[in-house]
C-alpha positions in Angstrom: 97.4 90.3 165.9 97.0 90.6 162.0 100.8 91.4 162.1 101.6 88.2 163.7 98.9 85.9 161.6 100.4 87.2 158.6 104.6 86.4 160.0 105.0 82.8 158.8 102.6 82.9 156.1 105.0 85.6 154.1 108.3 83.7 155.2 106.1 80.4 153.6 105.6 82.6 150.3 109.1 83.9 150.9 110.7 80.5 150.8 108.8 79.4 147.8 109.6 82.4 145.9 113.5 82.2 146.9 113.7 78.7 145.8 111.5 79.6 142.3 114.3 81.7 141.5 117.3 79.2 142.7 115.7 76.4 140.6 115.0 78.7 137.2 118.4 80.4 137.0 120.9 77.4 137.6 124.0 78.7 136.0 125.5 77.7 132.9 128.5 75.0 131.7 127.2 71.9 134.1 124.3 70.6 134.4 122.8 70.7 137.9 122.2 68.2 141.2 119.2 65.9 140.4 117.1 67.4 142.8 116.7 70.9 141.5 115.6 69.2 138.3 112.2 68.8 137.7 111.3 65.5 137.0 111.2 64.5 133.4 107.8 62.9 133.5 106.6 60.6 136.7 108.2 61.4 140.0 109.8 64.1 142.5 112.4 66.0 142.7 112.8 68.6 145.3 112.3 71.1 142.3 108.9 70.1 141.9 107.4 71.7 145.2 108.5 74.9 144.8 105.8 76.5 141.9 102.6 74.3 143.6 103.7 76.1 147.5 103.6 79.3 145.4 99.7 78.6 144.5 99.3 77.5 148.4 100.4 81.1 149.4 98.5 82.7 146.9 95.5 80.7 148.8 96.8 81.3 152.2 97.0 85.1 151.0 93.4 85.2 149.9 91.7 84.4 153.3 93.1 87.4 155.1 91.3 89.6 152.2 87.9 91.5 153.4 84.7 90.7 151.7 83.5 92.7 148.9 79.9 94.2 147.8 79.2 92.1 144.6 80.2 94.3 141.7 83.1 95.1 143.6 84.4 91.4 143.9 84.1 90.5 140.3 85.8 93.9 139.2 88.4 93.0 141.7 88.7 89.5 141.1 88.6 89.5 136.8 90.7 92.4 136.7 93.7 91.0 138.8 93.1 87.4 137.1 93.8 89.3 133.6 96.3 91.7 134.8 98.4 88.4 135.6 97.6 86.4 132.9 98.5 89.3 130.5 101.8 89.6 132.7 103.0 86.1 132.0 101.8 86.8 128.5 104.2 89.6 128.2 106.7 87.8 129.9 107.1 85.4 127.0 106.7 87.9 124.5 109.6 89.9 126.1 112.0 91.7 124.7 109.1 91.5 121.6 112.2 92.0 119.1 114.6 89.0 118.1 117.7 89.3 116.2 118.3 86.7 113.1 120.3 86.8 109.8 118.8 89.9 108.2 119.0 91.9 111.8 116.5 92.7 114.1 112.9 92.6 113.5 109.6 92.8 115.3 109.1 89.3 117.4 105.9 88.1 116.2 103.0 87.4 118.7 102.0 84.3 116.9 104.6 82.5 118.1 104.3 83.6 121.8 103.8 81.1 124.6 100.4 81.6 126.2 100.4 79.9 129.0 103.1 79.6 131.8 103.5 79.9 135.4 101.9 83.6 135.8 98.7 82.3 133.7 98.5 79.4 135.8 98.7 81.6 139.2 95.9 84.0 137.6 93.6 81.4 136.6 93.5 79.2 139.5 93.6 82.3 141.6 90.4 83.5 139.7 88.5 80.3 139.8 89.7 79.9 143.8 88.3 83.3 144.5 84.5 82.5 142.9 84.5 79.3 144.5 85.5 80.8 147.8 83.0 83.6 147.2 80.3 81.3 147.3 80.8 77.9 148.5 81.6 77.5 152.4 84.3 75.1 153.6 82.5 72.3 153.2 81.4 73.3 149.4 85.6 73.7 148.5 86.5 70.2 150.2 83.6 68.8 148.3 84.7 70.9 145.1 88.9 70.1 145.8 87.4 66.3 145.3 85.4 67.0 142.2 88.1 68.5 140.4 91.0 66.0 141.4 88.9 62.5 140.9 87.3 64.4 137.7 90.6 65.5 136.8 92.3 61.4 137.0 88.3 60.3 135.1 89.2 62.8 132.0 92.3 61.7 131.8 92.1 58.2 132.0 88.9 57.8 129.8 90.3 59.7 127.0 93.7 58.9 124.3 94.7 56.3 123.2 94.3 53.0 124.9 97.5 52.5 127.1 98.4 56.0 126.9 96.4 58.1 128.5 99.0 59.2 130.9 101.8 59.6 128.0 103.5 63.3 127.3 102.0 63.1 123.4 99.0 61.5 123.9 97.1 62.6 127.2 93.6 64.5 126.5 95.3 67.4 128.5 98.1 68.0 125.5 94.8 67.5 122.6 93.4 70.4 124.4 96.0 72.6 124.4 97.1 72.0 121.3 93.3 72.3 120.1 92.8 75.6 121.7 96.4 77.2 122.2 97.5 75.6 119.0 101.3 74.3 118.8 103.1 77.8 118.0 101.6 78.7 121.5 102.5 76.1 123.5 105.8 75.9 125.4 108.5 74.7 122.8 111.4 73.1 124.8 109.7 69.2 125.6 108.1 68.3 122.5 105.7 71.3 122.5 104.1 69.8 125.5 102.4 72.5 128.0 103.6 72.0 131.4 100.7 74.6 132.3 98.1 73.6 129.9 94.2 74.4 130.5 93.1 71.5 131.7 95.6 70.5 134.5 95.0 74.0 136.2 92.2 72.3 137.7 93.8 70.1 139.9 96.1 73.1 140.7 93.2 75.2 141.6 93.0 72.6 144.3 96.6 73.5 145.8 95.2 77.1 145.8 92.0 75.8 147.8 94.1 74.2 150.9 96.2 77.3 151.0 93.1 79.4 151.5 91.5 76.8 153.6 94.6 76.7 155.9 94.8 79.9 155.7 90.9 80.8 157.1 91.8 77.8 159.4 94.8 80.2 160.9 93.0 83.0 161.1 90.2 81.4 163.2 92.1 79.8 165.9 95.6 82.0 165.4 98.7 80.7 165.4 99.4 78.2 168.4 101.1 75.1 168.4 97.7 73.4 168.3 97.2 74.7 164.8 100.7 73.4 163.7 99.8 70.0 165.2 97.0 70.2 163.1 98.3 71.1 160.0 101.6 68.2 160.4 98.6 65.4 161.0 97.0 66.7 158.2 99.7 67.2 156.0 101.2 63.4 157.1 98.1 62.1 156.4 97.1 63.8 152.5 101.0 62.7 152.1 99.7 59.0 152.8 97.3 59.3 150.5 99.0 60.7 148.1 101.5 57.8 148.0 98.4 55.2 148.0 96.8 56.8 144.9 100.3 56.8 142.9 100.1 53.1 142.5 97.4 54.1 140.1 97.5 57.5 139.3 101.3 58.6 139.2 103.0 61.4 140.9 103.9 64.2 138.3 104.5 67.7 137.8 104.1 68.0 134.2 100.8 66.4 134.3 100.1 67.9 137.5 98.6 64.7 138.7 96.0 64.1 141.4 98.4 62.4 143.4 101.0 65.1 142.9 98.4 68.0 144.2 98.0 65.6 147.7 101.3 65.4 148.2 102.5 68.9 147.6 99.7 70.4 149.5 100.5 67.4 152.4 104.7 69.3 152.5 103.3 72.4 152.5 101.3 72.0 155.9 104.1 69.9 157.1 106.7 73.2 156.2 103.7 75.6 157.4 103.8 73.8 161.1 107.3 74.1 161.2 107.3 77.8 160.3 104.3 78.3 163.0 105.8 76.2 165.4 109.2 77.7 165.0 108.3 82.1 164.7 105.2 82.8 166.0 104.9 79.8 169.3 108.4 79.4 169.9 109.5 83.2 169.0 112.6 81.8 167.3 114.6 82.2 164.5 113.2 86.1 163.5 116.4 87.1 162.2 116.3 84.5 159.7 112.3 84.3 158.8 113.2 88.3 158.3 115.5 87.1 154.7 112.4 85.5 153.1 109.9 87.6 155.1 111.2 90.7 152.4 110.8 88.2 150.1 107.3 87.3 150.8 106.3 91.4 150.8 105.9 91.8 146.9 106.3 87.9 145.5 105.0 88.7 141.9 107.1 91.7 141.0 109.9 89.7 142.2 109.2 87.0 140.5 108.7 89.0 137.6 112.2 91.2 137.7 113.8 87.7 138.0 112.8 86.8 134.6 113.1 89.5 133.6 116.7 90.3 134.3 117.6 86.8 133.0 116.3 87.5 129.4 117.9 90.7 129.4 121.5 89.2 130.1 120.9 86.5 127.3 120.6 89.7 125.0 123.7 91.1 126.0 127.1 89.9 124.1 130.3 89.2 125.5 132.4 87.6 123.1 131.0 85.2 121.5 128.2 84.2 124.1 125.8 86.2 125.7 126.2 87.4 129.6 124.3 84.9 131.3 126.5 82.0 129.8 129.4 83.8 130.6 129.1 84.7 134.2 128.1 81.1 134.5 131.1 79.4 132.9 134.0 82.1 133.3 133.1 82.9 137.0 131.1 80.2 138.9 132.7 77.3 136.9 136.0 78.6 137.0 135.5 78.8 140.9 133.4 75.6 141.6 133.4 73.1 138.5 130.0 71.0 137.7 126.8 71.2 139.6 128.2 73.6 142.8 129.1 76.2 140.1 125.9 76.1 138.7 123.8 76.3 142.0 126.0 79.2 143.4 125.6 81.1 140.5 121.7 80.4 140.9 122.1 81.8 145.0 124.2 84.8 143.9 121.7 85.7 141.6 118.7 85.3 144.2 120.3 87.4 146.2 120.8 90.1 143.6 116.7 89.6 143.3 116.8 90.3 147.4 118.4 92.7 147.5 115.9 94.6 144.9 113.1 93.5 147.5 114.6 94.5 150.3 114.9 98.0 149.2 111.4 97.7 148.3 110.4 96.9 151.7 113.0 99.3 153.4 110.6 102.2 151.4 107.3 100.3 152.8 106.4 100.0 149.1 104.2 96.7 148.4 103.3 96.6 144.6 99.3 95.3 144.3 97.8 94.2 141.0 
């Protein structure tokens, strides 16, 4: 049975890696549809439900995991929390050389990007795991309220009066750019952290529902009363979500209350329609299989797709670098505007699968 619980939960982590990688590596020359955009500030865009389903997997992933003597959990849990955080470190700090005027030369730490998407996952992952250590259900629904209605007091109660909720001025940047200081911080929207310390709070909730759905699906198995379950519940946190926007906006970058209810309200929505579809109805196998491989070993995938990307923008061709070449010579010659950049963005996912298929076609699953 533990074959079948775990089926739609790796196509779920699957999908959200697959479209990670679609919305990150949009080719280059045209600027892509609206919807794989994240949104600038306030709002949704389809791109903005991909990262925050990856942090419900991670949680879904977590309540299939057996329960550890003591020592052995915090060894466990602190040691893959700073494996990943010093992965995304090392990610940013990749290739660790630059090349300006005078040649190459060391790339200095000091100006490395400290937190990121992989810090995020390994932080809320970390805190998710004590709190689920320790607290029962009830104790994480009461927590997943603490942290989101503490989350919208901090930030509306600190900054300047009227903009609180501004990129520059929100308590959440102050922090960052007290602690991380501004050569940390990610440089390319007015050195304002997307993944800053303090809104990994509220994402610690997406983490939370994921592991609560997760413990919910191992309980009662998948059946099609679970997935009715999970689409009321989903319907109604999307609901809410929309109620609190009127006063606590919908956004990514802050990683809003608001935004948390509704992503985590899609991603039940998505995971009755997976449960409904493979493991009640028995259909659609051949397909779940594609992000299935994808679901088997998420991080190093995710991981080789950055990767990869970096390494192409350090090779010349001419007098641009690959990336911007394939982009413009071959998908824009072949589909001008925003179709050339989004099947440049599938052809290059499905380079990524094909790396994780062999990996799954060897049985190998890479654990941190």
């Amino acid at each position: 049975m533990d074959r079948v619980r775990f089926t739609s939960l790796d196509v779920f982590r699957g999908l959200a890696i697959c479209l990670m990688i679609v919305v990150n590596t949009q080719g280059a020359g045209a600027k892509p549809y609206p919807l794989l955009e994240h949104a600038d500030w306030f709002g949704f865009t389809a791109a903005d439900i991909v990262f925050p389903s990856f942090l419900f997997a991670t949680g879904n992933a977590m309540a299939f995991g057996g329960r550890l003597p003591e020592g052995a959990f915090w060894i466990k849990t602190l040691r893959r929390t700073a494996i990943i955080f010093a992965l995304g470190v090392f990610l940013y700090w990749f290739p660790f050389v630059q090349h300006d005027q005078t040649g190459w030369a060391f790339k200095p730490f000091s100006d490395t990007r400290l937190m990121g998407v992989l810090q995020r996952i390994a932080l809320c992952y970390g805190l998710t795991a004590i709190a689920a250590r320790y607290l029962g259900v009830r104790g994480l629904i009461v927590l997943s309220l603490v942290l989101l209605f503490g989350y919208w007091g901090i930030l509306t109660q600190f900054g300047p009066a009227g903009e609180q909720l501004s990129k520059a001025h929100n308590i959440g940047n102050a922090i960052d750019l007290a602690v991380l200081g501004k050569s940390h911080l990610y440089k390319w929207d007015d050195s304002f952290e997307p993944e800053g310390l303090l809104g990994t709070l509220p994402a610690t909730v997406n983490v939370i529902c994921g592991y609560l759905a997760g413990l919910y699906i191992r309980k009662h198995t998948p059946s099609r009363f679970v997935a009715m379950r999970f689409l009321a519940a989903g319907i109604i946190l999307m609901m809410l979500a929309l109620g609190w926007s009127l006063v606590f906006p919908i956004g990514k970058k802050l990683w809003t209350s608001s935004f948390v209810l509704l992503t985590v309200g899609i991603d039940l929505v998505v995971l009755c329609g997976l449960v409904s579809l493979i493991d009640v109805a028995g259909k659609g196998k051949n397909v779940a299989r594609i992000f299935e491989i994808f679901g088997r070993n998420p991080l190093i995938i995710y991981l080789f797709s950055e990767l990869l990307v970096v390494v192409l923008w350090m090779i010349p061709i001419g007098r641009t670098d690959s990336w911007t070449s394939i982009g413009k010579s071959i998908f824009q010659a072949f589909a001008p505007g925003a179709l050339g950049a989004l099947l440049c963005a599938v052809a290059y996912t499905f380079v990524c699968w094909l790396v994780a298929w062999a990996l799954d076609a060897r049985k190998i699953i890479i654990k941190v």
